[in-house]
C-alpha positions as CSV (number, residue, x, y, z in Angstrom):
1,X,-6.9,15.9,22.1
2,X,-5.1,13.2,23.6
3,X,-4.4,13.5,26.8
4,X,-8.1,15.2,28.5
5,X,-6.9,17.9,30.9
6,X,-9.7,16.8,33.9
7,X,-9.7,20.4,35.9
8,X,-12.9,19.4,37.4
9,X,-14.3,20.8,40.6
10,X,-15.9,17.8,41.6
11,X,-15.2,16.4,44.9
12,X,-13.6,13.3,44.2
13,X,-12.4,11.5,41.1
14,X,-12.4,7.3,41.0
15,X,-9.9,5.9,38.7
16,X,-10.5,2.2,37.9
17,X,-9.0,-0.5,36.2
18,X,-11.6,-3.2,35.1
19,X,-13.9,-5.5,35.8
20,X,-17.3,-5.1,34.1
21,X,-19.2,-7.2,36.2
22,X,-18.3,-5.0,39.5
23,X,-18.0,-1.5,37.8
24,X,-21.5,-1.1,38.2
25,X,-21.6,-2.8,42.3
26,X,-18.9,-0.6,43.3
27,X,-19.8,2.9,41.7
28,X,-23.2,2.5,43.2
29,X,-22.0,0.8,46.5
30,X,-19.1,3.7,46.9
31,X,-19.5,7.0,45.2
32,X,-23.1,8.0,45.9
33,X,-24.5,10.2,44.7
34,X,-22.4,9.9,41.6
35,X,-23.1,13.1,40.4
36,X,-19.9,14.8,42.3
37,X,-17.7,12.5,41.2
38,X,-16.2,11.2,37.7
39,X,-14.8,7.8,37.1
40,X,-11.2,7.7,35.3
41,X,-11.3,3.4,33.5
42,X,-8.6,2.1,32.2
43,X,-9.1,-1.2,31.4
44,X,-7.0,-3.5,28.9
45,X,-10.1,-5.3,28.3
46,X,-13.2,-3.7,27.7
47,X,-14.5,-6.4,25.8
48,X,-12.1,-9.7,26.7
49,X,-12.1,-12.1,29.4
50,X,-15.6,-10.8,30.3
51,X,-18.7,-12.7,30.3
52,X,-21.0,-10.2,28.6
53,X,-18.4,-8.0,26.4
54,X,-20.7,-5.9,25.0
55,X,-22.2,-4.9,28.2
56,X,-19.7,-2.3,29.3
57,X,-21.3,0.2,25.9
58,X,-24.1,0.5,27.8
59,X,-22.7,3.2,30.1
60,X,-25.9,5.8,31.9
61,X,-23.5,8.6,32.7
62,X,-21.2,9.0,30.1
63,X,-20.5,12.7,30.8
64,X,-18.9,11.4,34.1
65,X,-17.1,8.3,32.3
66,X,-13.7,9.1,30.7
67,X,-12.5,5.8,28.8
68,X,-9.0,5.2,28.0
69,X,-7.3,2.8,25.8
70,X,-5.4,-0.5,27.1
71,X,-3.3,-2.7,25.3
72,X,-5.9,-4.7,24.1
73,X,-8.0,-2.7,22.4
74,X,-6.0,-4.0,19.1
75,X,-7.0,-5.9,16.3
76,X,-4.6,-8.3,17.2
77,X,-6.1,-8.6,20.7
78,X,-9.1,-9.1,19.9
79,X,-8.8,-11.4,18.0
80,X,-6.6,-13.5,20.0
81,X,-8.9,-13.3,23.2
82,X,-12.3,-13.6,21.0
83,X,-14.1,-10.5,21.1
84,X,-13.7,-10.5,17.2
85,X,-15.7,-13.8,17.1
86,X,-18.0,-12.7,19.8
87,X,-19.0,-9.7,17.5
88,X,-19.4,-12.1,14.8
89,X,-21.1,-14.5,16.3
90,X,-23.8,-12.0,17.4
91,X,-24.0,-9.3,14.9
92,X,-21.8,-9.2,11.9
93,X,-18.2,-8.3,10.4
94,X,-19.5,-4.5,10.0
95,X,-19.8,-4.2,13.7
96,X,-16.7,-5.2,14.8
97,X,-14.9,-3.0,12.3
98,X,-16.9,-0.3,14.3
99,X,-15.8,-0.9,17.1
100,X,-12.3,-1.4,16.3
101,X,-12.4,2.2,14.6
102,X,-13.8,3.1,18.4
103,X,-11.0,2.0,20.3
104,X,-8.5,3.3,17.5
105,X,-9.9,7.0,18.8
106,X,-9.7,6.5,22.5
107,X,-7.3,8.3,24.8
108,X,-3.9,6.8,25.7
109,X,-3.8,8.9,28.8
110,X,-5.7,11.4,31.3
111,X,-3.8,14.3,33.1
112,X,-5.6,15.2,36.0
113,X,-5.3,18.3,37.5
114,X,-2.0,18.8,35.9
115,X,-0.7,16.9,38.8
116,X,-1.4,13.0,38.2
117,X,-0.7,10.9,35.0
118,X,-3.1,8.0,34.1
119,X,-2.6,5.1,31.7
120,X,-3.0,1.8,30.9
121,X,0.7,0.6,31.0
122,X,3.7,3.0,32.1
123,X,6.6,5.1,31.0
124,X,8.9,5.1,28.2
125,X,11.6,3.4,26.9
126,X,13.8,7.0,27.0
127,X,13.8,10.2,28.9
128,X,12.7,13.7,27.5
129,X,9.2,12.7,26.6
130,X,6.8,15.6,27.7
131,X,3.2,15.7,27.9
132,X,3.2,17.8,24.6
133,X,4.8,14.8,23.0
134,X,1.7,12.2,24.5
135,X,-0.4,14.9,22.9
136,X,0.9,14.5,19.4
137,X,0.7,10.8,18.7
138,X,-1.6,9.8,16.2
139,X,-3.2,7.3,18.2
140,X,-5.8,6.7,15.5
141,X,-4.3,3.6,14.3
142,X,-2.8,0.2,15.2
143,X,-0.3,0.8,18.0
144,X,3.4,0.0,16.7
145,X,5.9,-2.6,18.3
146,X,8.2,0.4,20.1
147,X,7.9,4.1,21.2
148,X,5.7,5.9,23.0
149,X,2.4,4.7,22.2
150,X,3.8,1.1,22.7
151,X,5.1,2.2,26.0
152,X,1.8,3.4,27.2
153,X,-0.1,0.4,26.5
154,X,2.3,-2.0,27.8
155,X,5.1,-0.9,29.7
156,X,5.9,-2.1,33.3
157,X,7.6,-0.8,36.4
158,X,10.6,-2.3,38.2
159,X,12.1,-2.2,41.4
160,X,16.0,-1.2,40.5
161,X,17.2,1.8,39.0
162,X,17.7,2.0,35.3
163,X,15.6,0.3,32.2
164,X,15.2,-3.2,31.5
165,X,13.9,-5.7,28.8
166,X,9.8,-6.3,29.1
167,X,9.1,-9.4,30.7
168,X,6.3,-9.4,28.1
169,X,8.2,-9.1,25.2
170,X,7.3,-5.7,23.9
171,X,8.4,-2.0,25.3
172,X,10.1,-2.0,28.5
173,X,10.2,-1.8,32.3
174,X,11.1,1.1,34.2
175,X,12.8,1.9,37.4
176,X,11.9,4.9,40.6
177,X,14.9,7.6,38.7
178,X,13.0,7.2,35.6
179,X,9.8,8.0,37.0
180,X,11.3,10.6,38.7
181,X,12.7,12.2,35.8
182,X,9.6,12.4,34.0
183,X,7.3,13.7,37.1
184,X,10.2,16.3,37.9
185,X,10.4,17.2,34.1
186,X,6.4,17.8,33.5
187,X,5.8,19.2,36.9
188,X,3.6,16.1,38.0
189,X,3.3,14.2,41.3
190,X,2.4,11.0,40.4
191,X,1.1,8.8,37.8
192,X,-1.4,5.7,38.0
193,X,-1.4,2.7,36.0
194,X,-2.9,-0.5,35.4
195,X,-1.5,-3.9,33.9
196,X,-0.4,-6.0,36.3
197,X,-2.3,-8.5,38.8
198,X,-1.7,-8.0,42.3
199,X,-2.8,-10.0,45.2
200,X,-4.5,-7.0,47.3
201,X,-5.9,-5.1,44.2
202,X,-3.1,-2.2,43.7
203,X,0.6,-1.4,44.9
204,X,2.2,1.3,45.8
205,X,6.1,1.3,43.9
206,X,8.5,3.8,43.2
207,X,8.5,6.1,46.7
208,X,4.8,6.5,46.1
209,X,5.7,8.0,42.9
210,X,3.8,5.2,40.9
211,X,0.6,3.5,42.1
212,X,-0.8,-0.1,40.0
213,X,-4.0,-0.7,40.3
214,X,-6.1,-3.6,39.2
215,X,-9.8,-3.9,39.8
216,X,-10.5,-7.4,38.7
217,X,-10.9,-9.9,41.7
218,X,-10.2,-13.4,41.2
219,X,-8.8,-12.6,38.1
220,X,-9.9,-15.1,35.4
221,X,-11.6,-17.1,38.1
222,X,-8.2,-18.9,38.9
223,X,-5.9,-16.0,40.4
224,X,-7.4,-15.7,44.3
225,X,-6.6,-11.7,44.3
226,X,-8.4,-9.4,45.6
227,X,-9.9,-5.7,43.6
228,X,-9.6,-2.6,44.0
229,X,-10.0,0.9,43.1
230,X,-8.6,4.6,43.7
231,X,-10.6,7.7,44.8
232,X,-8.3,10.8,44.3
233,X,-10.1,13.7,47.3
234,X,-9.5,17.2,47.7
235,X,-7.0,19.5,45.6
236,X,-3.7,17.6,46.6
237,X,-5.9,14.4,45.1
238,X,-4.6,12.4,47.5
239,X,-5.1,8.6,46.8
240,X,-7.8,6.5,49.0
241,X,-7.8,2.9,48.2
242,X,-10.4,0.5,48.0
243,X,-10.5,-3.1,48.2
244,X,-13.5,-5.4,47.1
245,X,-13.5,-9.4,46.8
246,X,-15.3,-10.9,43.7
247,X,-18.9,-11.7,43.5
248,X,-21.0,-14.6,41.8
249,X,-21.2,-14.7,37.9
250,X,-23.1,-16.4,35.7
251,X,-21.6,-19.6,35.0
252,X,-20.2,-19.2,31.3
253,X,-16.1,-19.7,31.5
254,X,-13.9,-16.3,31.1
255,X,-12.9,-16.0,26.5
256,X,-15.7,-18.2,25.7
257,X,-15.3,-17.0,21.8
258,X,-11.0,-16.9,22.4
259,X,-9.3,-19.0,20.0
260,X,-8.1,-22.1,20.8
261,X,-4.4,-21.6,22.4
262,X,-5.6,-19.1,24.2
263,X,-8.7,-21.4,25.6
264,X,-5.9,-24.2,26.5
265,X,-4.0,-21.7,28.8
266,X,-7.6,-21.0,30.7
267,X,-7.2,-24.8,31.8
């Protein structure tokens, strides 16, 4: 199933964005004892811009672990940003082919509650999709340059009114009438969504209607921003956020195995 209906009656639900080296700080720091509580990731990078890519399969509690599926968990991507060579490197061809069927078979998006809407990127590039629509994309493949499996990976919200070309390229960005459209039309209250750096770890856009949130400090060692992640409490799930600053790494540079344009823009 695509989207994972969470009715849980646990008392709290986290919903992070990345990055690997504080998942594990934080979820011990903050939820104990994490048995009451799931964790919602959506990273765009499990495997990328990481030190220690592979670390991140290595999950204790994957009953309370739901994984979705960012925009770089593509063939593409990976290459590009070197976890394809950092699978080679270490093991062989076969293994990366495994885990690119893996992340062919994650989930584009989490409805919890049937009240909030979680994804990697955002909201479409036209009105009238409905959460029966999310649920019938084959999302076991390569995701295509436009629709709605594009527009979950890597669309972006805007300030103004209306639709406008991606910054990025590829699917769109989306203004506070189209989110409300979409909430009003599939009886939700709000959706959360990664993507996007910003400087005090999340933002709040769209009359509270759309929430970014991005849990890599310091991103790439260069950006000076600050984490954070979201604890959704009680049956409203209201959202509590969290900030964190980074910590010390092990001194190996962010895409060690990217190729080389991509290396050149780490400079």
């Amino acid at each position: 199933m695509l989207i994972r209906q969470q009715k849980t009656k646990r008392k709290s639900l986290t919903v992070l964005h990345r990055k690997h080296s504080v998942v594990s700080r934080n979820i011990c720091v903050h939820t104990k004892p994490l048995k009451p509580t799931d964790v919602v990731y959506m990273p765009d990078q499990y495997v990328q811009r990481s030190r220690s890519s592979e670390s991140l399969m290595k999950l204790l509690y994957p009953e309370h672990f739901h994984l979705l599926r960012g925009n770089h968990e593509t063939d593409n991507m990976n290459q590009m940003y070197g976890f394809e060579g950092e699978v080679k490197a270490k093991y062989t061809a076969q293994m990366f082919q495994l885990f690119s069927e893996v992340f062919q078979w994650l989930p584009l998006a989490q409805c919890i509650n049937s009240k909030v809407l979680v994804m990697h990127g955002g909201l479409f590039s036209e009105d009238g999709v409905t959460l029966d629509d999310i649920r019938k994309i084959d999302r076991n493949r390569q995701p295509p340059d436009s629709g709605p499996m594009c527009d979950l990976l890597w669309s972006d919200p805007q300030p103004q009114d209306g639709r406008s070309i991606s910054k990025r390229g590829v699917s769109c960005q989306f203004g506070p009438d189209v989110t409300e459209r979409f909430l009003e039309q599939n009886k939700l209250q709000y959706i959360v969504r990664s993507h996007e750096v910003k400087a005090e770890g999340y933002e709040v856009t769209h009359s509270g209607k759309c929430i970014t949130v991005f849990s890599a400090p310091n991103y790439c060692d260069q950006m000076g921003n600050k984490g954070a992640y979201i604890h959704l409490r009680g049956s409203d799930l209201k959202p509590e956020f969290h900030q964190f600053t980074a910590v010390p790494h092990p001194n190996v540079k962010p895409m060690a195995y990217a190729n080389s344009l991509m290396q050149l823009g780490m400079m």
